[in-house]
C-alpha positions as CSV (number, residue, x, y, z in Angstrom):
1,X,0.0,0.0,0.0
2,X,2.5,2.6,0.9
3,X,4.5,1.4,-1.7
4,X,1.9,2.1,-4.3
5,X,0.5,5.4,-2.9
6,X,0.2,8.1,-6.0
7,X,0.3,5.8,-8.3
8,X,-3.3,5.0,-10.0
9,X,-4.6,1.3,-9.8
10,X,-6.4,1.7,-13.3
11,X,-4.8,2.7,-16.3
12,X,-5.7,6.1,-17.4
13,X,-2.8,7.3,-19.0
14,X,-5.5,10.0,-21.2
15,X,-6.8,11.5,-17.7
16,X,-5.0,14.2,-16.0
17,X,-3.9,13.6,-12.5
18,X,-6.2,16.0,-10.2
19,X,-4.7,19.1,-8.7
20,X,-5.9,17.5,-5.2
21,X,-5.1,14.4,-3.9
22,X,-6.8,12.7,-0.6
23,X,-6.1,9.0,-0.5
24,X,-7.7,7.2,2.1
25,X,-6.5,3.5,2.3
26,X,-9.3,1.0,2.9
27,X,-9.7,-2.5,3.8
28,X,-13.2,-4.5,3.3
29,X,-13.7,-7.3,5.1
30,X,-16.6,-10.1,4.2
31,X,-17.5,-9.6,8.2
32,X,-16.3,-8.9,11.3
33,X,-16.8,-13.1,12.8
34,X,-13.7,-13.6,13.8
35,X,-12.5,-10.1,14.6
36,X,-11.6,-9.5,18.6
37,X,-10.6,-6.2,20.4
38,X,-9.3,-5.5,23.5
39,X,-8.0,-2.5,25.7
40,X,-4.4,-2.9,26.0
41,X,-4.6,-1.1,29.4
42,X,-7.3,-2.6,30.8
43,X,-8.3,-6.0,32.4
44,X,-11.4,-6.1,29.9
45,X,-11.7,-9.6,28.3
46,X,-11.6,-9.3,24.7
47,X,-15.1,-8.3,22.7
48,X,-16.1,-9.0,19.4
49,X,-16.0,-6.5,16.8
50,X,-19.0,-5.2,15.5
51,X,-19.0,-2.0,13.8
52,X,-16.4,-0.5,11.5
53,X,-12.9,0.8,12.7
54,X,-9.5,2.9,12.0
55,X,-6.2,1.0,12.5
56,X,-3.0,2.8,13.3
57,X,-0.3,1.9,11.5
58,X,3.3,3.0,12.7
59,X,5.6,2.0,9.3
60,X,9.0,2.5,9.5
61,X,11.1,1.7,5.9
62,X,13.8,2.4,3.8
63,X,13.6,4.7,0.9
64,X,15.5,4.0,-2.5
65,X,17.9,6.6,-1.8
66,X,19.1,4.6,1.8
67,X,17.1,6.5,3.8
68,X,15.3,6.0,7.0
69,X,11.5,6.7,6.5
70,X,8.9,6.8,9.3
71,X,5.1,6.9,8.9
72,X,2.2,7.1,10.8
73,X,-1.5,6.8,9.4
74,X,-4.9,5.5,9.6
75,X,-6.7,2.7,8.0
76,X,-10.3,2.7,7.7
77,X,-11.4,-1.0,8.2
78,X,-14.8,-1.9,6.8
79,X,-17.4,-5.1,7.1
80,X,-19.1,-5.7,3.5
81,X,-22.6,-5.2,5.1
82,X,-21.4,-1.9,6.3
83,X,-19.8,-0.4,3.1
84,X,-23.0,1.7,1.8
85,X,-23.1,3.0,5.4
86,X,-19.3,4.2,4.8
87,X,-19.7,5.0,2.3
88,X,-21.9,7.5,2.7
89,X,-20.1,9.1,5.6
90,X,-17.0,9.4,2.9
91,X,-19.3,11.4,0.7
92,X,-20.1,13.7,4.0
93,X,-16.0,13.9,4.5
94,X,-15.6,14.6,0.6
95,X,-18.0,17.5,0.6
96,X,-16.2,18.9,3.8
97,X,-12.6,18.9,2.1
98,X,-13.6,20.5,-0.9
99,X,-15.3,22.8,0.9
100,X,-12.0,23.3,2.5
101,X,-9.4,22.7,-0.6
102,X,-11.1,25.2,-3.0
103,X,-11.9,28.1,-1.0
């Protein structure tokens, strides 16, 4: 994923690039079953998750030129029967940064 960040999973070579660029990684997941969370620091026992979630991924690399690279960003994880329902909210979000991009 980070490896392939600005670079367009579908070929369209004849379409400009936009000026603006928000990516917003993803991960769909048929359900949520087998998916457990817990409170690191906490006693809770571990729950079952139910509704979507971010996951916070700390991703530390390499560059090509030798470099040390440190990242830090969010994952949106998402149930298949709750995809509309994101969906929807990422319309909201979309309508928000544009509002705030082209001022």
């Amino acid at each position: 994923m980070v490896y392939l960040r600005g670079v367009s999973t579908i070929n369209r070579e004849d379409e400009p690039w936009p000026e603006e660029l928000v990516e917003l990684p993803v991960i769909v997941c048929n359900d949520f079953s087998s998916m457990w969370r817990t409170d690191v620091d906490g006693p809770e026992e571990a729950s079952r998750i139910e509704d979507c979630f971010m996951l916070d991924v700390d991703y530390a690399y390499l560059s090509q030129q030798g470099r040390r690279v440190h990242e830090n960003f969010l994952l949106d994880v998402v149930a298949f029967d709750q995809l509309q329902s994101f969906l929807g909210v990422l319309d909201e979000d979309v309508d928000v940064m544009k509002q705030q991009i082209f001022r």
